[in-house]
C-alpha positions in Angstrom: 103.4 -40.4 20.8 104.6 -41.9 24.7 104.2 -39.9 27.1 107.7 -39.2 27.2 107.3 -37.2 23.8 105.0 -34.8 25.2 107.4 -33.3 27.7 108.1 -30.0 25.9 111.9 -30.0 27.6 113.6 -32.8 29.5 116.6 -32.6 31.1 119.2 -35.6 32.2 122.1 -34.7 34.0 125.2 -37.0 33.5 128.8 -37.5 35.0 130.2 -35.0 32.5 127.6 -33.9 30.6 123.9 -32.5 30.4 121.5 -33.6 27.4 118.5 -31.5 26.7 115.4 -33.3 24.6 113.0 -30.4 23.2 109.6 -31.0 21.7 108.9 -29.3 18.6 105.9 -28.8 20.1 107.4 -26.9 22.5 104.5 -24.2 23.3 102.1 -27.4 23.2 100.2 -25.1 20.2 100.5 -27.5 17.6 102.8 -25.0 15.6 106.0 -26.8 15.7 109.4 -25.1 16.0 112.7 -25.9 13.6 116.1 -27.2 15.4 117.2 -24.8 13.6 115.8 -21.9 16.0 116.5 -23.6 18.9 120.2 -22.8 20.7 121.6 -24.0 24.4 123.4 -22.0 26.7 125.4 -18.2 25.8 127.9 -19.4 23.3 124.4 -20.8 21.2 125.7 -24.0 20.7 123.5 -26.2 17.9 122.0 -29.5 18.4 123.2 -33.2 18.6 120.4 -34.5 16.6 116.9 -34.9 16.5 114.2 -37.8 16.1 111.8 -37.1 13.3 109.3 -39.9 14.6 109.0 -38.3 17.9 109.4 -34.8 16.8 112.6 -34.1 19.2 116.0 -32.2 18.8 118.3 -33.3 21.4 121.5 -31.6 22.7 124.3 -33.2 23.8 126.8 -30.7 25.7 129.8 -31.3 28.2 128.9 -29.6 32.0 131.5 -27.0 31.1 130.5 -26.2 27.2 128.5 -24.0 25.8 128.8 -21.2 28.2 127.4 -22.8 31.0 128.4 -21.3 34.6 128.7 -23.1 38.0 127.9 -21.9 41.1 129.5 -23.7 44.5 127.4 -24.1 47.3 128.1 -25.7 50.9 126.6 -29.2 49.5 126.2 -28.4 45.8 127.9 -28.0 42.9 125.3 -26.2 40.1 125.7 -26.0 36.3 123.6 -23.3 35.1 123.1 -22.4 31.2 119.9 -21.2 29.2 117.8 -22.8 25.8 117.0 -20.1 23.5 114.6 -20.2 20.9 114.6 -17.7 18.6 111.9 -17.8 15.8 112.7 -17.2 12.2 110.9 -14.2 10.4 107.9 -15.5 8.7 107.3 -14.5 4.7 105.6 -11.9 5.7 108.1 -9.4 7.9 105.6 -6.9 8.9 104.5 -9.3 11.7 104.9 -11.8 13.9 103.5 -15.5 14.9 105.5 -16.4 18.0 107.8 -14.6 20.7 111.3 -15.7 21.8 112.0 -17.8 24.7 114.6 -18.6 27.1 114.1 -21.3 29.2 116.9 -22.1 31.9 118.7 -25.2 32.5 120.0 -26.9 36.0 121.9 -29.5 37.0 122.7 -30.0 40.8 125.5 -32.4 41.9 126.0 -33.3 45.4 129.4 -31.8 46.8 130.0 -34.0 49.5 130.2 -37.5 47.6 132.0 -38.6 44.8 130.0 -38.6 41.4 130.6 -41.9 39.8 129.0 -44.7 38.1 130.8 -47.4 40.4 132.4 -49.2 38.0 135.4 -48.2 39.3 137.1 -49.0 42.6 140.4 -46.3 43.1 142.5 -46.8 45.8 143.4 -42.9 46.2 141.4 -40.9 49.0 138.0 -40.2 47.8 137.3 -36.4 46.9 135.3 -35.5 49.9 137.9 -36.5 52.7 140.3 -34.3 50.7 137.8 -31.7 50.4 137.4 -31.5 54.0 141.0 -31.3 54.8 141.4 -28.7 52.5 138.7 -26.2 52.3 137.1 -25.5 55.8 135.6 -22.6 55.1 132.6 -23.3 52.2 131.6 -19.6 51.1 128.2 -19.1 48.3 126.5 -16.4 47.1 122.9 -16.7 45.7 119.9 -15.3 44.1 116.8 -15.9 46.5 113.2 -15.5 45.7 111.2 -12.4 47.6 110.8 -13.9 50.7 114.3 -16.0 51.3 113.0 -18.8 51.7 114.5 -20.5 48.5 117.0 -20.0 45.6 115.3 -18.0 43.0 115.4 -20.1 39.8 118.1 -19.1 37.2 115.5 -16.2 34.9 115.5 -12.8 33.7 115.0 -9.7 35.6 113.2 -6.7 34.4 114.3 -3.2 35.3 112.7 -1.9 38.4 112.7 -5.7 40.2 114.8 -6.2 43.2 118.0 -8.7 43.4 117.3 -10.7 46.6 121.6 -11.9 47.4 122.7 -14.2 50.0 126.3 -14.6 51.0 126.9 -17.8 53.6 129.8 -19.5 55.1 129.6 -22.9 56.0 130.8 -22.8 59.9 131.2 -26.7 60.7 133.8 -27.4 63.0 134.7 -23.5 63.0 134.4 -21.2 66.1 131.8 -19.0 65.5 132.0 -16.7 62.7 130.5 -13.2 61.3 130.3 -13.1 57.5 131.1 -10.0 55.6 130.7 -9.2 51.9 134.2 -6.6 51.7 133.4 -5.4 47.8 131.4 -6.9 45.0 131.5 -5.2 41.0 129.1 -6.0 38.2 130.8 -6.2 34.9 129.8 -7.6 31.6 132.3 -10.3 31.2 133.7 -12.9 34.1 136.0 -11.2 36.5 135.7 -8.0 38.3 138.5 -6.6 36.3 136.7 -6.4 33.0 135.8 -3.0 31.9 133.3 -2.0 32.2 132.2 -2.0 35.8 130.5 -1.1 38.5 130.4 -1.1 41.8 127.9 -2.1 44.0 130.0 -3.0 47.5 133.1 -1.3 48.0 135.8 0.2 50.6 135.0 -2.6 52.8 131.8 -3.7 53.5 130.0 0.2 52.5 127.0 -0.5 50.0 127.9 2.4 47.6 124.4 1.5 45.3 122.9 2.8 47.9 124.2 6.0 47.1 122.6 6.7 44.3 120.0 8.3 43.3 116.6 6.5 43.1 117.7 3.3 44.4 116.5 1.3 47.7 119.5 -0.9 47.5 120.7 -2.0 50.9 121.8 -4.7 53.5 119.2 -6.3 55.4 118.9 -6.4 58.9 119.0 -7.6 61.3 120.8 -10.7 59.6 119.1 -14.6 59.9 122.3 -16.2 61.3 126.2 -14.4 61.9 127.4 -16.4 59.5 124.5 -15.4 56.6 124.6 -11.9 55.1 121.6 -10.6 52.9 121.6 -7.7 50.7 119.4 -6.3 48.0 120.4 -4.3 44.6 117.7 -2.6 42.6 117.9 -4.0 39.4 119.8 -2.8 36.4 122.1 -2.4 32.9 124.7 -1.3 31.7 123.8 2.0 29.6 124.7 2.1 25.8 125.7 -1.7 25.4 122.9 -4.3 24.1 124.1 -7.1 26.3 121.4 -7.8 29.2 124.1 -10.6 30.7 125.7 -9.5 33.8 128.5 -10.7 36.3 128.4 -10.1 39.9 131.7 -10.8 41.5 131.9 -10.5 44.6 134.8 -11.3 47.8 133.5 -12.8 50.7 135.2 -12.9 54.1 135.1 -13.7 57.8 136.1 -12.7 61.4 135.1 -14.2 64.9 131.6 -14.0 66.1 133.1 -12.0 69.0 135.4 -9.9 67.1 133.7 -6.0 66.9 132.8 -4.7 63.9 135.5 -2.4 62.2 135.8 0.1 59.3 137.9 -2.8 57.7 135.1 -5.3 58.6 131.6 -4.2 58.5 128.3 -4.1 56.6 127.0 -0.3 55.8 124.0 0.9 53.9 122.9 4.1 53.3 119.6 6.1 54.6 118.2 8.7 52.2 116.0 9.3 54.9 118.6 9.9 57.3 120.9 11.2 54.8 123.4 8.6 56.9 125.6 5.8 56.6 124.4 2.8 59.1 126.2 -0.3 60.0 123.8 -4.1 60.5 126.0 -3.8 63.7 128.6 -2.3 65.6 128.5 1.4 66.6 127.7 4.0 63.5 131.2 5.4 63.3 132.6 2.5 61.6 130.6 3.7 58.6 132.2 7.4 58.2 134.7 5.9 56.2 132.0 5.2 53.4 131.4 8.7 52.5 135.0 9.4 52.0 135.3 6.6 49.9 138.6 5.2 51.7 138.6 3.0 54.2 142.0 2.1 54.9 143.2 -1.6 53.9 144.4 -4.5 55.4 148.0 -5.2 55.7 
């Protein structure tokens, strides 16, 4: 075997698509898995084909296929999907030799400069002189680790844990602006209409998680930069429904540094302590509106 074999998953990210090369040895036991139990991303997608003398099963799969998701970030565009292996029963049923795994999948692309092999010359404007005519304000929203200091990587979260989000505007050649996160719903399919849902952020900027019982969920202040928001959500499913997928969707906005906070533009979290509503600034009143659950709405 080279020592290329031995990587138990290898990932090359292409123009268009991603291919994924997993050793059958993939636990690096000696006990060697079948293509068969291996799937990529949520729609479990089977592999391209595998190579019997090195003991690999390759998948092929376009950035978009397979389930995959993308996140847009102020310099990166990020395809995101999982590889699931999923053992088949043994002939014995009463027990088991292995456990399932999920191992996630990345590919980052730089959102700044065209992606291309070169081969081609086009005489149109390139994508990022366009893209900064066009979209001026660069908004993302992302899981960090514990301390902020980095993305957390794309993996499970076990009841009890705490989501770490980030919302962030990209200010360049902007005055001075204050980010606000106005509502965001967890559902179990894309888009916040699906049913069902729930809300963590709502009525403008109030943190209605917080509300309930048992839960620490709450902005965090004070905030790194005006233009950065954190917040953090304890962790949790939806009741009665197998699925451990969830969507967070979530509408970001800004105002002028300047610009007071308002009860249309704020960022409240509640105090079980204080039994209160509290605002990461501006003067506590804005927050009343939380409680009432109707914050007016903007014309």
């Amino acid at each position: 075997r080279d020592s290329h074999s031995r990587i138990p998953v290898a990932v090359q990210c292409r123009e268009a698509q991603l291919e994924v090369t997993v050793h059958r040895d993939l636990f690096g036991t000696g006990r060697l898995v079948s293509a068969a139990e291996l799937r990529l991303g949520p729609a479990a997608c089977p592999h391209s084909r595998t190579d019997p003398a090195r003991n690999t099963v390759t998948f092929s799969a376009g950035l978009h296929e397979c389930g995959s998701t993308v996140q847009i970030t102020p310099d990166s565009l990020i395809y995101r999907t999982l590889l699931t292996y999923d053992p088949s029963p043994g002939s014995n049923p009463v027990i088991v030799r292995s456990n399932p795994a999920v191992i996630p999948i990345e590919c980052h692309y730089p959102r700044r400069d065209n992606v291309s092999s070169g081969a081609i010359r086009p005489t149109w404007a390139p994508f990022n002189s366009a893209l900064a005519a066009r979209e001026r304000l660069l908004f993302s929203l992302r899981l960090m680790n514990e301390d902020w200091s980095a993305e957390r990587p794309l993996a499970g979260f076990r009841l009890g844990d705490v989501l770490n989000i980030q919302a962030e505007v990209g200010t360049q050649s902007h005055v001075p602006l204050r980010l606000f996160v106005d509502s965001c719903v967890a559902t179990l399919s894309p888009g916040a209409e699906a049913s069902p849902h729930y809300a963590l952020i709502d009525f403008n900027g109030c943190l209605v998680d917080g509300r309930s019982d048992a839960t620490s969920s709450a902005f965090v202040t004070p905030r790194p930069r005006q233009d950065v928001l954190r917040f953090q959500i304890d962790a949790f499913r939806f009741a009665g429904d197998p699925r451990n997928l969830i969507y967070i969707t979530c509408h970001l906005k800004v105002t002028p540094a300047e610009q007071s906070p308002d009860a249309l533009n704020k960022a409240c979290s509640f105090s079980k302590g204080r039994n209160a509503w509290a605002p990461v600034e501006g003067t506590r009143d804005i927050c009343s509106c939380c409680e009432l659950g109707n914050c007016g709405s903007e014309l």
